[in-house]
C-alpha positions as CSV (number, residue, x, y, z in Angstrom):
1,X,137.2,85.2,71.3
2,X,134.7,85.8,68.3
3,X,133.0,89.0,70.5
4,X,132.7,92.3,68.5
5,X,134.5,95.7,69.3
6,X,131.8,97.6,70.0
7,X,132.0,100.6,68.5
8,X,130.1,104.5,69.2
9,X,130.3,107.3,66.8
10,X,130.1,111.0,68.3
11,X,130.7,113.8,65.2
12,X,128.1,116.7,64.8
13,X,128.8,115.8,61.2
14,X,125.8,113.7,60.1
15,X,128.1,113.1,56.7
16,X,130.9,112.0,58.2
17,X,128.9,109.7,61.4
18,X,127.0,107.6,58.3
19,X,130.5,107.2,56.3
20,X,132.0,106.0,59.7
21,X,129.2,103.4,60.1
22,X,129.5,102.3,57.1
23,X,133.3,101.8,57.2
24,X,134.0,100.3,60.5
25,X,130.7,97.9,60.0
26,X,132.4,96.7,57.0
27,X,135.3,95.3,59.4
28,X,133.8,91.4,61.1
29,X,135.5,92.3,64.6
30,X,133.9,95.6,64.9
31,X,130.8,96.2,65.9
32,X,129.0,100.0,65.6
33,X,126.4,100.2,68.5
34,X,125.0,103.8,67.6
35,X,126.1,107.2,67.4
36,X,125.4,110.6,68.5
37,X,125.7,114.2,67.1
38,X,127.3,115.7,70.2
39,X,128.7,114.7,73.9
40,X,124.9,115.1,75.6
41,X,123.6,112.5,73.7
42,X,126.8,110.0,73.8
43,X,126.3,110.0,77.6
44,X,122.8,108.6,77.3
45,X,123.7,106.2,74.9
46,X,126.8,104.9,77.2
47,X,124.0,104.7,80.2
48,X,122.3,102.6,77.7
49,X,125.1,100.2,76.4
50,X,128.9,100.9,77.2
51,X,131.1,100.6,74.1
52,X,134.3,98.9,74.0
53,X,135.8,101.9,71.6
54,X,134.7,105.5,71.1
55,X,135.7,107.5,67.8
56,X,135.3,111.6,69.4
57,X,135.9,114.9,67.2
58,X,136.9,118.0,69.3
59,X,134.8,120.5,68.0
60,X,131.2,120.1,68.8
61,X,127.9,121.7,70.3
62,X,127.1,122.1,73.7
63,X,130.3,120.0,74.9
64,X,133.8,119.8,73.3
65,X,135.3,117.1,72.5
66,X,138.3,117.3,74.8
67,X,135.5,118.0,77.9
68,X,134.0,115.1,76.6
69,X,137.1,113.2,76.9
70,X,138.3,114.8,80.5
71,X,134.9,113.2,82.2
72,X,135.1,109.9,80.6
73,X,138.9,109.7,81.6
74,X,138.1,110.9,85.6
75,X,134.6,109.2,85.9
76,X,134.9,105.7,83.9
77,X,137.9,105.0,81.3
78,X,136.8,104.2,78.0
79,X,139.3,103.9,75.1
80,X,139.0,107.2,73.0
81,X,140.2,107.4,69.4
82,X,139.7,111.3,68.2
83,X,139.1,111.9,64.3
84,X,139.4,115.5,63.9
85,X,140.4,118.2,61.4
86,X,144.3,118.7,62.5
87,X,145.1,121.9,61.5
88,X,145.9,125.1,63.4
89,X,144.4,125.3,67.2
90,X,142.4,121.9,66.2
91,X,146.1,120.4,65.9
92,X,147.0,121.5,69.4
93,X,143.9,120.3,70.4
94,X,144.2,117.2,69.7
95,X,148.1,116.7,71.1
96,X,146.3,117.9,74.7
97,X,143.4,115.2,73.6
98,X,146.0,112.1,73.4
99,X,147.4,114.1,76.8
100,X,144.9,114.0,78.4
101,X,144.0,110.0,77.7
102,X,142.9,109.7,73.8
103,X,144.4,106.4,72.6
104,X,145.3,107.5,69.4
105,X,144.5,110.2,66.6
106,X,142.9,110.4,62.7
107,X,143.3,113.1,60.9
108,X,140.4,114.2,59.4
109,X,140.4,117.4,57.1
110,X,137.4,119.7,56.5
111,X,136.7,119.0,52.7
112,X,136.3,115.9,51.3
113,X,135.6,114.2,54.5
114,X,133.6,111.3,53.0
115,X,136.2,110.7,50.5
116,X,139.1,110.5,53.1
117,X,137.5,108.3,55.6
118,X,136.5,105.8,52.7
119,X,139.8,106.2,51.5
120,X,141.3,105.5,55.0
121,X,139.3,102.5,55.9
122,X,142.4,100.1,56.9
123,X,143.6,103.4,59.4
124,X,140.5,103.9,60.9
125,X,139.9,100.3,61.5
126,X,143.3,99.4,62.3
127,X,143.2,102.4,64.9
128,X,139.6,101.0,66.4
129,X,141.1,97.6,67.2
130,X,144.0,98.7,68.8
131,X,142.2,101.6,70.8
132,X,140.4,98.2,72.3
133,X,143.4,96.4,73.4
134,X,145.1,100.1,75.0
135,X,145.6,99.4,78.9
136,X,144.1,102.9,80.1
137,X,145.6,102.0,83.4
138,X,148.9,101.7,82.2
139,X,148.7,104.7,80.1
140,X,147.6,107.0,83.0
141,X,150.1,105.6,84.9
142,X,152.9,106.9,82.1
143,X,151.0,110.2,81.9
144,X,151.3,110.7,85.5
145,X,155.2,110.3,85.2
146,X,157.5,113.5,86.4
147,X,158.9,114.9,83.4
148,X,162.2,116.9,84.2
149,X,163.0,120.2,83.7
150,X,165.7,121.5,81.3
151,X,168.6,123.1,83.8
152,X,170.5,126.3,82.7
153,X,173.4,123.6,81.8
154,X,171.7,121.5,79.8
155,X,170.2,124.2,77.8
156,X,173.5,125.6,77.1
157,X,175.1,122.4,76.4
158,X,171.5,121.5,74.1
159,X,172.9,124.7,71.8
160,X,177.0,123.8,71.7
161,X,175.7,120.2,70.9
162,X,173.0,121.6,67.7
163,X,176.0,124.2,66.4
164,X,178.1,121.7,66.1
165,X,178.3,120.4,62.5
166,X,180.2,116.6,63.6
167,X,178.7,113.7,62.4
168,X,178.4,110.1,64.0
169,X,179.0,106.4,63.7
170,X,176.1,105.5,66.2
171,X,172.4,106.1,64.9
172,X,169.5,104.9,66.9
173,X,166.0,104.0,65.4
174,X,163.1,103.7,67.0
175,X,159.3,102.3,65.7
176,X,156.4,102.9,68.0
177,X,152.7,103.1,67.5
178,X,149.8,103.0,69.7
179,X,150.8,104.4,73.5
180,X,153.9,105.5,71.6
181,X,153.7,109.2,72.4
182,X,153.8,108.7,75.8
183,X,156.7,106.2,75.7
184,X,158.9,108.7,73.8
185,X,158.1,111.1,75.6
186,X,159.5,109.3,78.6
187,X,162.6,108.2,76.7
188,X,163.4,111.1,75.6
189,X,163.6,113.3,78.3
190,X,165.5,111.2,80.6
191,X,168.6,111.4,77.4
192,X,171.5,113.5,77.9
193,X,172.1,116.3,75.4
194,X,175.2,114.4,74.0
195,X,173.1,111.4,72.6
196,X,173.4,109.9,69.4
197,X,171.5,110.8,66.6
198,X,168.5,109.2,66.6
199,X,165.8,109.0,63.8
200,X,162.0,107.7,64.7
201,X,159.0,106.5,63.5
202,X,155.7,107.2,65.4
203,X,152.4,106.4,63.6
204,X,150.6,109.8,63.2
205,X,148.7,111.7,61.0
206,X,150.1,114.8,58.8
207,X,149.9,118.2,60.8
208,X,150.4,115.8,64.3
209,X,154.2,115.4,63.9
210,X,155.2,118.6,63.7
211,X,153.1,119.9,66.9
212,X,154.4,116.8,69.0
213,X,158.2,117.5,68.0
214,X,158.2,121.1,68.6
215,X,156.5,120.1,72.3
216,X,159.4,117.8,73.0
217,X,162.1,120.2,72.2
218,X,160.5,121.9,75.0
219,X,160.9,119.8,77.4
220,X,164.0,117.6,76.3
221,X,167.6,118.2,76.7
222,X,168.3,116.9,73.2
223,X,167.2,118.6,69.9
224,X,164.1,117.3,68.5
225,X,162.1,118.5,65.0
226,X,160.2,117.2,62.8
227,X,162.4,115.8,60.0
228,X,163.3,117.3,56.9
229,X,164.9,115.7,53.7
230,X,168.3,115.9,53.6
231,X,168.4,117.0,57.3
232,X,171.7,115.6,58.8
233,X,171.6,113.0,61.5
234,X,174.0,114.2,64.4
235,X,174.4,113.4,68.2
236,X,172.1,115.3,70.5
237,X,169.5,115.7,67.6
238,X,166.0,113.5,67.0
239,X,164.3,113.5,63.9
240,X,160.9,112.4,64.1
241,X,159.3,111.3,60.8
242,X,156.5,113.4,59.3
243,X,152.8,112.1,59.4
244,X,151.4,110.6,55.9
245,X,155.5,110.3,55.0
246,X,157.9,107.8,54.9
247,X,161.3,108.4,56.5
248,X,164.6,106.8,55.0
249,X,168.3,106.7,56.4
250,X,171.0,107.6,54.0
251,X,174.9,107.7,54.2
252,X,177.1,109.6,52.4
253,X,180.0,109.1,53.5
254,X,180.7,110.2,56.8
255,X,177.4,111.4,56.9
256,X,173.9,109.6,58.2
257,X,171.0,112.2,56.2
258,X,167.4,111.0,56.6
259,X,165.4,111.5,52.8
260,X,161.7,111.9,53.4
261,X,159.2,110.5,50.5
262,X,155.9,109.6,49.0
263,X,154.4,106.7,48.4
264,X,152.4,103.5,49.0
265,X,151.5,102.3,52.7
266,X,154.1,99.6,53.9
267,X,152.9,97.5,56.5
268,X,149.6,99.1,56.5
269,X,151.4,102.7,57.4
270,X,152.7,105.6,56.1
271,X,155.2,106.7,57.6
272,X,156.4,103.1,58.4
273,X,158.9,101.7,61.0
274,X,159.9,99.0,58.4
275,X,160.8,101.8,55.9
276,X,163.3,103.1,58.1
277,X,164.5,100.0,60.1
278,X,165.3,98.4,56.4
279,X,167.1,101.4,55.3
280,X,169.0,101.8,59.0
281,X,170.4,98.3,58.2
282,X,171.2,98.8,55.0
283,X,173.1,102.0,55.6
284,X,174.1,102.1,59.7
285,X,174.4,98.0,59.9
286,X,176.4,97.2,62.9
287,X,177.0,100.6,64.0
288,X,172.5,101.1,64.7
289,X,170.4,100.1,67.6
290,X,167.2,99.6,66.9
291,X,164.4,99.8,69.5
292,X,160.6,98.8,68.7
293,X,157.7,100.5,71.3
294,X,154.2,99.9,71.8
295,X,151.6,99.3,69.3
296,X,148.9,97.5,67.0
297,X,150.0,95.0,64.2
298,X,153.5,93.9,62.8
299,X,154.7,97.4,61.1
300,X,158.6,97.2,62.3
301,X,159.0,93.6,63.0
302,X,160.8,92.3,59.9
303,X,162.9,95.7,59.3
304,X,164.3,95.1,62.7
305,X,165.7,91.3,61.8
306,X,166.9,92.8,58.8
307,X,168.7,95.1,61.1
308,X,169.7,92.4,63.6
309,X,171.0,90.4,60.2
310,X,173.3,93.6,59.2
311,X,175.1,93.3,62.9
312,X,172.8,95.9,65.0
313,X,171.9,95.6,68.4
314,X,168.0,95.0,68.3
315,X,165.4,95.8,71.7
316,X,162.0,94.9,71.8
317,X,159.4,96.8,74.8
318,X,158.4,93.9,77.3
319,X,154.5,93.2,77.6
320,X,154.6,94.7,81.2
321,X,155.4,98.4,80.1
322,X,153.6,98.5,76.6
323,X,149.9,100.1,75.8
324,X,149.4,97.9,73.0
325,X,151.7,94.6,73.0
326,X,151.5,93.7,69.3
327,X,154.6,95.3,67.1
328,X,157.2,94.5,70.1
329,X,155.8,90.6,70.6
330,X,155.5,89.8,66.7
331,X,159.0,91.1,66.7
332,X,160.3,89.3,69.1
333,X,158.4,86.1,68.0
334,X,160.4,86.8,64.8
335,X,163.2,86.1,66.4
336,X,163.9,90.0,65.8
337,X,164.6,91.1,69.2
338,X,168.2,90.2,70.9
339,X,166.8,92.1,73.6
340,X,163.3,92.7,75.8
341,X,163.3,95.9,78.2
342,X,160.7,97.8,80.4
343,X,160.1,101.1,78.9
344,X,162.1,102.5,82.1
345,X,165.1,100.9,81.3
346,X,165.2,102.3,77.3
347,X,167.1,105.4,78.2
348,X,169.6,104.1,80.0
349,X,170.0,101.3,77.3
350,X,170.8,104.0,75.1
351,X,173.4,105.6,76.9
352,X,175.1,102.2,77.9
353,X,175.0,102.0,73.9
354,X,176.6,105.1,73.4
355,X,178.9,104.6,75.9
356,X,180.0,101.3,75.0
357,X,180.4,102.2,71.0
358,X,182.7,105.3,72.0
359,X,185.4,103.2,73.6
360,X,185.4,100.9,70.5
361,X,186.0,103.6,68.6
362,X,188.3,105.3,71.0
């Protein structure tokens, strides 16, 4: 129980490999067992002494980072967290990187490094231990799931649904951290284009959000963007919260608005799902479902019995279906969570939600 995470460093940055030893050595459950200035080198030191985590940038000499990443993934699965620069192609890099098996991603910009990652110690350590918990297994099994494809129909009906200027009794919020990508991914594309509104919270860094929305809208029936103050929360539209922000629900009126804002970390994250669950239950009450997904720590756990206090209808991932089961099982050990689902069964919880509420109000 008292074993060490152990930890290797591969960044062609000398800078930026001695300010992560010194940051995630400062942490008693981790454990940094070398480093290495490119891919080549990493693969001798795993030969050496396998780590339990690897922190990976994407660009590097002689082998990339996501090449990197491909052969550990096919030849033996190790968890991999990518710290990178997120901006431009490096952004799209790394949305193919958690793709392709990365367990999570830090953002890390091109000036200042040293100053960020000493500034960002409880993210990157945080990220670390929950990288070692990720059940690869269980990820490649959600990456390998058939996404569908948007018909002619649904496209059509996508557009009358995003023109249409209504708003809605029903909003659904949703937390999720580590795994979480994946999980929304798979939620989200098995919802009709008629949804509610729904308004989410997915741990990411800045630049991340907005390349991961725009991908879903892709593939999804419903509308999906990054959010934007003020923007209006509607059926058929998903507003994912933007990295390094927190995200807020709003009513005026008739009318659920999300306000996007500054400020401290809550829970140890920014954006966080307590933010918005707390302001979902102050604003939505009985007329919100809130769902908390996969990942590290408590972040969502006590804005969700705030939320089932105010009258919502409150669902918790089961341990079976979830990469990480730490936000879901403190939330339910709360007392939080009326009910526990398999990730399979969230869509159609959803719709049964939707369904149900209509009549009511019929």
């Amino acid at each position: 129980m008292n074993k060490k995470i152990k930890v290797l460093i591969v960044d062609d940055s000398a800078v930026v490999r001695q300010a992560l030893t010194d940051i995630i050595s400062s942490d008693p459950e981790l454990e940094v067992i070398g480093t290495a200035g490119d891919p080549v080198v990493a693969v001798e030191k795993i030969k050496k002494q396998e780590p339990d985590v690897i922190t990976l940038d994407i660009e590097m000499p002689r082998m990339d980072g996501l090449t990197f990443l491909s052969k550990i993934m096919s030849q033996h699965p190790i968890p991999v967290v990518i710290i990178s620069s997120l901006v431009g192609k490096s952004s799209e890099s790394a949305m193919r990187a958690v793709e392709n098996g990365a367990v999570d991603v830090i953002q890390k910009p091109k000036l200042g490094v040293k100053q960020f990652i000493v500034e960002s110690k409880t993210k990157i350590c945080d990220t670390v231990k929950a990288a070692s918990y990720a059940d690869l297994k269980l990820m490649k099994k959600q990456r390998m799931t058939v996404k569908p494809k948007l018909s002619a129909d649904s496209v059509i009906e996508k557009q009358k649904i995003k023109a249409m200027a209504q708003t809605t009794d029903q909003v659904v919020a949703i937390g999720a951290s580590t795994g979480g990508t994946q999980a929304l991914e798979l939620i989200l594309t098995a919802l009709p284009a008629n949804s509610p509104g729904i308004v989410i919270v997915q741990h990411m860094p800045e630049k991340f959000t907005a390349n991961f929305s725009s991908r879903l809208n892709e593939i999804c029936a419903v509308h999906v963007k990054e959010a934007e103050n003020n923007d209006t929360v509607i059926p058929g539209s998903v507003l994912i919260a933007p990295g390094g922000r927190h995200m807020l629900l709003k009513r005026s009126g008739a009318r659920y608005f999300v306000e996007i804002k500054d400020g401290p970390l809550v829970s140890r994250h920014k954006p966080s799902v307590d933010v918005l669950f707390r302001s979902t239950a102050r604003y939505a009450g009985k007329n919100a479902l809130g769902i908390i997904l996969t990942g590290m720590g408590d972040d969502g756990a006590t804005g969700l019995l705030e939320m089932k206090e105010a009258g919502a209808h409150t669902v918790a991932q089961d341990e079976f279906s979830s990469v990480v089961y730490g936000m879901p099982k403190v939330a339910f050990e709360k007392g939080a969570a009326e009910t526990v689902l398999h990730l399979d069964d969230m869509a159609n919880y959803i719709i049964k939600y939707h369904d149900q509420h209509s009549k009511k109000v019929g």
